[in-house]
N, C-alpha and C positions, 0 to 999 in steps of 0.2 A: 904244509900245515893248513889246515881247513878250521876255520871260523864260525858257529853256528850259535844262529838266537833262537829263541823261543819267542822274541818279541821283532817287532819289524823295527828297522834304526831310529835311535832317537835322532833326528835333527834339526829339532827346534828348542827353546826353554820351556817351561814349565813357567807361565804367571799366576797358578792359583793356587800360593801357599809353599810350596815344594823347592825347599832349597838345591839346586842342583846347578852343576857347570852353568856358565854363560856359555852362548851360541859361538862365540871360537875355540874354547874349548871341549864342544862336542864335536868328536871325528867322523861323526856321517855327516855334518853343516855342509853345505857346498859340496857336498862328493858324492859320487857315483859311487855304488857297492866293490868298482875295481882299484880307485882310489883309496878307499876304507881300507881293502887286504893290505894294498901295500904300505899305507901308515900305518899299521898294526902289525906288520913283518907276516902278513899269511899269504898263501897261493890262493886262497879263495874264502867269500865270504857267503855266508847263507842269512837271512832273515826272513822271518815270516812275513808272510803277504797282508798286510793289514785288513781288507777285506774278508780273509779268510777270519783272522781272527776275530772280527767282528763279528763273525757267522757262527762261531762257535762261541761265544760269551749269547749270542743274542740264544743259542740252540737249549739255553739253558732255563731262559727267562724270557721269550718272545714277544712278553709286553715292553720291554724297555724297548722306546724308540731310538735314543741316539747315545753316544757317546761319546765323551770326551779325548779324542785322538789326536791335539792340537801339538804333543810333543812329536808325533809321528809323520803329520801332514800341513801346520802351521795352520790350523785354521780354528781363531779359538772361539770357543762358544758363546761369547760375549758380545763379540760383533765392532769390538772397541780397541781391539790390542792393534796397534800404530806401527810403524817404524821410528818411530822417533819414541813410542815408550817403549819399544825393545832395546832401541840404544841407552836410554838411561838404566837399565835393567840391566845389561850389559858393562857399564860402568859400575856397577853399587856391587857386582853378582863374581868379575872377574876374576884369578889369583891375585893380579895385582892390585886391584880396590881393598882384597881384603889385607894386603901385605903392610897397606900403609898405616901409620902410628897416627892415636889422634895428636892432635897438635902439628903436622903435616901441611897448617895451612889451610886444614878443610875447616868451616863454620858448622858446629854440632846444633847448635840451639839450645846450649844448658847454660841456663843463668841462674847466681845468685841475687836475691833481691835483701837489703837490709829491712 
């Protein structure tokens, strides 16, 4: 079984806006593309070359200087994103953050005032 993206792996979050997995449950996080096959159950994986696809988004519009590839290469445009705001991100974003019930213990910050 053979694997193929049109996009190159995601292996990082998204912090602008974009709700999607937290970074352990994306399965290119920490992995090599041989890795990937095999927690996916494939013989082999393909993803696009991010360069390339840069080249062909730019091929279209060659004034756009840059682009935002931070899911793909962890480098976000902002210049601010931490390791320590990716672990709270991480917390808030995970299945189990979202599994938990309020009243869990967690403090929401909704108050009644007379």
């Amino acid at each position: 079984v053979y694997f193929a993206s049109a996009a190159p792996a995601i292996r990082f979050p998204n912090v602008y806006g974009i709700d999607m997995p937290s970074i352990e449950e994306l399965v290119a996080s920490g992995r090599s593309d041989d890795d990937v096959a095999g927690a996916i159950g494939a013989d082999m994986v393909f993803f696009q070359d991010l360069d390339d696809l840069i080249a062909s988004c730019r091929a279209f519009n060659p004034r756009i200087a840059a682009f935002d590839t931070s899911v793909f290469d962890g480098k976000y445009v902002t210049g601010d994103v931490t390791a320590e705001y990716l672990h709270k991100l991480e917390m808030r974003r995970s299945d189990a953050a979202k599994q938990k019930k309020p009243g869990d213990g967690e403090v929401i910050g909704l108050h009644n005032y007379k």
